[in-house]
C-alpha positions as protocol buffer text, in pm:
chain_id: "A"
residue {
  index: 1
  type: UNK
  ca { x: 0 y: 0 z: 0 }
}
residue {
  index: 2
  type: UNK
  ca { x: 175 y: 315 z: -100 }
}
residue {
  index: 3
  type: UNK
  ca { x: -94 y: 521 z: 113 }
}
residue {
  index: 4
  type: UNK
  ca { x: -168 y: 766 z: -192 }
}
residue {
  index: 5
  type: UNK
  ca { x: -457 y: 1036 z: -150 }
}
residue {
  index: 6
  type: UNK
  ca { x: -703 y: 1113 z: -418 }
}
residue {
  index: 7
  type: UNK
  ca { x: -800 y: 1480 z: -501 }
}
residue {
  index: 8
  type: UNK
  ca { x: -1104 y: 1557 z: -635 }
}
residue {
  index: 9
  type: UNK
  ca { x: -1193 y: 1932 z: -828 }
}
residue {
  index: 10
  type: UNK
  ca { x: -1478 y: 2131 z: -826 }
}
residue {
  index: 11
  type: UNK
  ca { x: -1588 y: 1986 z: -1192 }
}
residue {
  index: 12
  type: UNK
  ca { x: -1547 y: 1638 z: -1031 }
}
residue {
  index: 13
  type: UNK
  ca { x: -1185 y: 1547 z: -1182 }
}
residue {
  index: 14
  type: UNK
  ca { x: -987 y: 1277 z: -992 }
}
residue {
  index: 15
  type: UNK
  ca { x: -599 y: 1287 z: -968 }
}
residue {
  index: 16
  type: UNK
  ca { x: -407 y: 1010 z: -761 }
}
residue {
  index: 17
  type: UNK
  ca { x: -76 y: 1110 z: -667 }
}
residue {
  index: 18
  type: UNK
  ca { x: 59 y: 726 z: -682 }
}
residue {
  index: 19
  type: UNK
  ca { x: -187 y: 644 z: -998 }
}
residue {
  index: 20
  type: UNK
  ca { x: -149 y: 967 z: -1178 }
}
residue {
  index: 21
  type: UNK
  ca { x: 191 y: 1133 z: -1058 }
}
residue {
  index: 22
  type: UNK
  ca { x: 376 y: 844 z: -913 }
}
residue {
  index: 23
  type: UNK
  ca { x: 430 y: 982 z: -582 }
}
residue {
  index: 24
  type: UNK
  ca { x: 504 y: 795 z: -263 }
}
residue {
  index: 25
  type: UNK
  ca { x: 471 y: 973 z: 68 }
}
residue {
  index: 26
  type: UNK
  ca { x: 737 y: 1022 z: 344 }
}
residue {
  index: 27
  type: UNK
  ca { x: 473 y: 915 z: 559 }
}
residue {
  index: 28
  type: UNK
  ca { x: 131 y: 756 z: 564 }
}
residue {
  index: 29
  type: UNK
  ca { x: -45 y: 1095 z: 499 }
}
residue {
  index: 30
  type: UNK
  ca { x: -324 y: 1226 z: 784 }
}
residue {
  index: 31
  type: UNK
  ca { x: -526 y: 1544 z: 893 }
}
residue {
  index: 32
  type: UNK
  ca { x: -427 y: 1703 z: 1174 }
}
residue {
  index: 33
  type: UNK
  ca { x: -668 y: 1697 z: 1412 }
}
residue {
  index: 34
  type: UNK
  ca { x: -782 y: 2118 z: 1405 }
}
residue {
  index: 35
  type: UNK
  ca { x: -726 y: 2304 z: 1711 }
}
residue {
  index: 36
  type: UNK
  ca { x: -1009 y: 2431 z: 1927 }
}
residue {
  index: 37
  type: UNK
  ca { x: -1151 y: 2793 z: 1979 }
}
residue {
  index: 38
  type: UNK
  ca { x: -1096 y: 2881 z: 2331 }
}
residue {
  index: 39
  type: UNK
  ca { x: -1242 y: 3179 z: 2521 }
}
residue {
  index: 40
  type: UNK
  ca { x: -1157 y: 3235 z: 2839 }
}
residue {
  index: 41
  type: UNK
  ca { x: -1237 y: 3570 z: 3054 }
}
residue {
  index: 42
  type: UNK
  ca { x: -986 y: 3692 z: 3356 }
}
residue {
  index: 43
  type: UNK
  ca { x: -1186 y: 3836 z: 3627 }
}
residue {
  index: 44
  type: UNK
  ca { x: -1028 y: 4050 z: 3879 }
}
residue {
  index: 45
  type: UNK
  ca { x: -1016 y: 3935 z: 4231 }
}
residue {
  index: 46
  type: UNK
  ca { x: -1134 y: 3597 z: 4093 }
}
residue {
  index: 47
  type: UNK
  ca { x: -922 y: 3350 z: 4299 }
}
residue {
  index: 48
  type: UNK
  ca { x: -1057 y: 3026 z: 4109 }
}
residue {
  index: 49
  type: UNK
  ca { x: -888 y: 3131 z: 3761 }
}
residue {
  index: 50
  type: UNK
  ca { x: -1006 y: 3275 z: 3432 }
}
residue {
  index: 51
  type: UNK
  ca { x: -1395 y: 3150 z: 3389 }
}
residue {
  index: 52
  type: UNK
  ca { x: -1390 y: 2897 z: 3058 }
}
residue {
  index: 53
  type: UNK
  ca { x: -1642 y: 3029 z: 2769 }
}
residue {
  index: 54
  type: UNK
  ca { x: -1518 y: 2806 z: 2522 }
}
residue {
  index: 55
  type: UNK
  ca { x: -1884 y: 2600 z: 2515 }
}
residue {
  index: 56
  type: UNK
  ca { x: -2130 y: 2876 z: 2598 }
}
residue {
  index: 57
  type: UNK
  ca { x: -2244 y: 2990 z: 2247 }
}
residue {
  index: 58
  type: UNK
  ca { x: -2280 y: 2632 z: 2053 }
}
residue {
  index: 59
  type: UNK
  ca { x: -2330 y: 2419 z: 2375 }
}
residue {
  index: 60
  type: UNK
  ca { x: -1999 y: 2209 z: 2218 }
}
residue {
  index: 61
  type: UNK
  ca { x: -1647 y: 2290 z: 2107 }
}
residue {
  index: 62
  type: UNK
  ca { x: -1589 y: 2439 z: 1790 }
}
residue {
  index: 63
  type: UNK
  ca { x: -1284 y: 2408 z: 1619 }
}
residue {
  index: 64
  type: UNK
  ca { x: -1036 y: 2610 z: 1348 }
}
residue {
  index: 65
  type: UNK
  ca { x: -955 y: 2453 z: 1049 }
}
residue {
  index: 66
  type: UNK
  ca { x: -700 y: 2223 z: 978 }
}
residue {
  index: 67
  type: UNK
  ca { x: -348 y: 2283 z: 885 }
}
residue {
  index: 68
  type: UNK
  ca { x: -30 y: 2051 z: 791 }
}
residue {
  index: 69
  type: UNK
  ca { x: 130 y: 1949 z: 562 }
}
residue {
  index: 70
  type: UNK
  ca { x: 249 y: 1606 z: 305 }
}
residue {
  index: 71
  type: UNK
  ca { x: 557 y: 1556 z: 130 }
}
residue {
  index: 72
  type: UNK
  ca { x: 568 y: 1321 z: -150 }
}
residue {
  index: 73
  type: UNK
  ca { x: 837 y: 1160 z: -325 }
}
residue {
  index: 74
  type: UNK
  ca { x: 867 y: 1121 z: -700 }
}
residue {
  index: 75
  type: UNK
  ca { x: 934 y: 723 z: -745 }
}
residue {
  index: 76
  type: UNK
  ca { x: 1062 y: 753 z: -1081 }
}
residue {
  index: 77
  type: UNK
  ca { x: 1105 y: 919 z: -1436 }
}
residue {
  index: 78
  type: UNK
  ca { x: 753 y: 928 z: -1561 }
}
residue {
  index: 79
  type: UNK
  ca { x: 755 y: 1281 z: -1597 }
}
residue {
  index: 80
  type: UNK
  ca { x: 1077 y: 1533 z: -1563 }
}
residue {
  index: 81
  type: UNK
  ca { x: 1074 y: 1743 z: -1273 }
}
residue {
  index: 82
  type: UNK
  ca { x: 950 y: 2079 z: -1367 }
}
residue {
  index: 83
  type: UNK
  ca { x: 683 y: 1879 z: -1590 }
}
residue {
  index: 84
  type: UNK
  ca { x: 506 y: 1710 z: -1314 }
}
residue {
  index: 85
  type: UNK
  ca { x: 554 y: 2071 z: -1126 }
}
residue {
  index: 86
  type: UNK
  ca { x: 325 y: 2213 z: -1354 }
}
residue {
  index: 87
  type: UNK
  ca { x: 83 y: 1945 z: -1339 }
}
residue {
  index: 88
  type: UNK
  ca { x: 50 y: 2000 z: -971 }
}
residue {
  index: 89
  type: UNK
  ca { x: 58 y: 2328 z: -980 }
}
residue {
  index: 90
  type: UNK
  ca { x: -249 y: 2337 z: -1265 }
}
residue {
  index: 91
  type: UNK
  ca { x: -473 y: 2094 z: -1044 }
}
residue {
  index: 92
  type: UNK
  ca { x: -418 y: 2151 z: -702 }
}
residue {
  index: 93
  type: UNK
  ca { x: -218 y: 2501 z: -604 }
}
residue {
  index: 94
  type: UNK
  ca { x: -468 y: 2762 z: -479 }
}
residue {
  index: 95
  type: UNK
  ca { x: -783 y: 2513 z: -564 }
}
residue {
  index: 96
  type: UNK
  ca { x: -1043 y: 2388 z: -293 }
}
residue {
  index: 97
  type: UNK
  ca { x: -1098 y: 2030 z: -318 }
}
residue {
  index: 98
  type: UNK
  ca { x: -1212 y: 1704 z: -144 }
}
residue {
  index: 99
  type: UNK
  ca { x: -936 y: 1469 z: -49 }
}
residue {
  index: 100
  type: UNK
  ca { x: -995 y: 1103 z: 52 }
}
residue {
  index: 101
  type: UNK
  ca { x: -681 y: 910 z: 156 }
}
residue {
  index: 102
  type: UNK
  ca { x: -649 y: 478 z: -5 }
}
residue {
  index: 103
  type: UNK
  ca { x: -677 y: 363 z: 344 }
}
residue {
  index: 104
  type: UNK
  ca { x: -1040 y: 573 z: 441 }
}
residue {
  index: 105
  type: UNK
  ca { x: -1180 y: 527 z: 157 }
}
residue {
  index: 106
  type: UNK
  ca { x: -1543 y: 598 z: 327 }
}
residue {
  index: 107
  type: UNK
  ca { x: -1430 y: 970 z: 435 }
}
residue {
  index: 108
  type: UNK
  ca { x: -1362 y: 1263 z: 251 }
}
residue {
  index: 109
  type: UNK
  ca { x: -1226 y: 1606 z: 362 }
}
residue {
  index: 110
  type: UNK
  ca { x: -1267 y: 1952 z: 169 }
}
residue {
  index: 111
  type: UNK
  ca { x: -978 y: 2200 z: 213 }
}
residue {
  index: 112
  type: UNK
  ca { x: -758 y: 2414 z: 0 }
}
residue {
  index: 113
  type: UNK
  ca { x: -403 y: 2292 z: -85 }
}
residue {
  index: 114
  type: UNK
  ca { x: -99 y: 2454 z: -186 }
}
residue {
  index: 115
  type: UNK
  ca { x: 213 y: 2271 z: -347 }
}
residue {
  index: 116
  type: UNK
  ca { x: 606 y: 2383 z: -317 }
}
residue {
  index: 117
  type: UNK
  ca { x: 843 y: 2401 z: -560 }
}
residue {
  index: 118
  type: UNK
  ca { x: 1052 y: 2099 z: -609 }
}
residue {
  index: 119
  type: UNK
  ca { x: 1273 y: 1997 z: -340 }
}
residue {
  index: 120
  type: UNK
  ca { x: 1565 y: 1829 z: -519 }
}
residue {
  index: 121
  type: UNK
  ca { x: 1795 y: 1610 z: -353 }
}
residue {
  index: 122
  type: UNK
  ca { x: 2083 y: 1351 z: -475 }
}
residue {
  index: 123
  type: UNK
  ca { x: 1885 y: 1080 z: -518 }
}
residue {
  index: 124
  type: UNK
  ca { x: 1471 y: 1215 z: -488 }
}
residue {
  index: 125
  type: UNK
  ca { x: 1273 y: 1464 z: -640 }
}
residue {
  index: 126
  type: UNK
  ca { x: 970 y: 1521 z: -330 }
}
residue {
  index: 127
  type: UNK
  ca { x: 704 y: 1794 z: -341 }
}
residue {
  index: 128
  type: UNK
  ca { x: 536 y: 1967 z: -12 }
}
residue {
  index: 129
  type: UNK
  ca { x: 134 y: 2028 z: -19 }
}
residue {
  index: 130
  type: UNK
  ca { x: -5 y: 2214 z: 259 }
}
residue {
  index: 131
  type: UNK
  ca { x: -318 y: 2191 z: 336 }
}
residue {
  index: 132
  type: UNK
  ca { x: -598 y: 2390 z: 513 }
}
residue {
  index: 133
  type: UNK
  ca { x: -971 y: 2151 z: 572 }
}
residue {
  index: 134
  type: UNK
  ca { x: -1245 y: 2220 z: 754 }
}
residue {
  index: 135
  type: UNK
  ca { x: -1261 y: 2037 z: 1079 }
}
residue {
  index: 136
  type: UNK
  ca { x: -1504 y: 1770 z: 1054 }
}
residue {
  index: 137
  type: UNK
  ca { x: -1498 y: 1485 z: 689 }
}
residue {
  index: 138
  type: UNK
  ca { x: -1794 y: 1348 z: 515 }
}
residue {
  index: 139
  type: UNK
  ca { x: -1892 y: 1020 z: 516 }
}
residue {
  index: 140
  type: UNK
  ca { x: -1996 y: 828 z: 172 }
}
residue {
  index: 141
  type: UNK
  ca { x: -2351 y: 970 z: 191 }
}
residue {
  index: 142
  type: UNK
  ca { x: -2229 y: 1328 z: 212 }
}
residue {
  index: 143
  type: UNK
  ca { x: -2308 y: 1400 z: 529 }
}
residue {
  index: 144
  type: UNK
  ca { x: -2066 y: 1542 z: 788 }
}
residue {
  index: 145
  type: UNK
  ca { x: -1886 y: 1381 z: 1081 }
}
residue {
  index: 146
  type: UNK
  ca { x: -1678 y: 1487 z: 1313 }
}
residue {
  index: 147
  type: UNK
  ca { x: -1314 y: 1479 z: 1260 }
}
């Protein structure tokens, strides 16, 4: 299993980056899990400590988006270097779009990625995408879950 992640576009266009670019991650790719909104009010004289908001408006937490990052290695020649930049770059840089990873098939996420440039070593070509997704994933009947 070479843990790829499908992205999907707007017009419903699917690009695998083991089936379509021939990249391997440097690690089985995941969301991080988003970070929580957090209110909390200081009262003076209060001995107990600042009084914790966080739930009062939804009656839950709430959370931020999500942000990290993947980096990919190119596992061989299929396309030079600056070639298989551009394709990234076309599909995915700037562009909102669902993401659903080859071992959660089930799930998808919607966020906006962003690629690097080319990060050329001795022996691998790799690529960075960063990522921003809202913090919950939908299940295969559209609807959301939490994260």
């Amino acid at each position: 299993m070479y843990f790829s992640v499908t992205f999907i576009n707007s017009s419903g266009k699917r690009q695998n980056t083991w089936a379509d670019w021939r990249m391997i991650p440097a690690s089985p790719p995941m969301v991080e899990p988003p970070e929580p909104y957090t209110n909390y009010v200081e009262i003076p004289g209060r001995t107990e400590g600042p009084i914790d908001l966080s739930e009062a408006v939804a009656g839950r937490p709430t959370y931020k988006n999500s942000q990290g990052q993947w980096e990919f290695y190119v596992s061989d020649d299929s396309y030079p270097r600056m070639v298989l930049y551009d394709m990234l770059k076309k599909f995915l840089h700037g562009q909102k779009m669902k993401i659903q990873f080859e071992d959660d098939p089930g799930h998808t996420y919607e966020g906006r990625i962003t690629v690097s440039a080319p990060n050329t070593g001795k022996e691998n070509t790799s690529f960075t995408m960063r990522y921003t997704i809202a913090p919950f994933r939908y299940n295969s009947a559209g609807e959301k879950e939490g994260f």
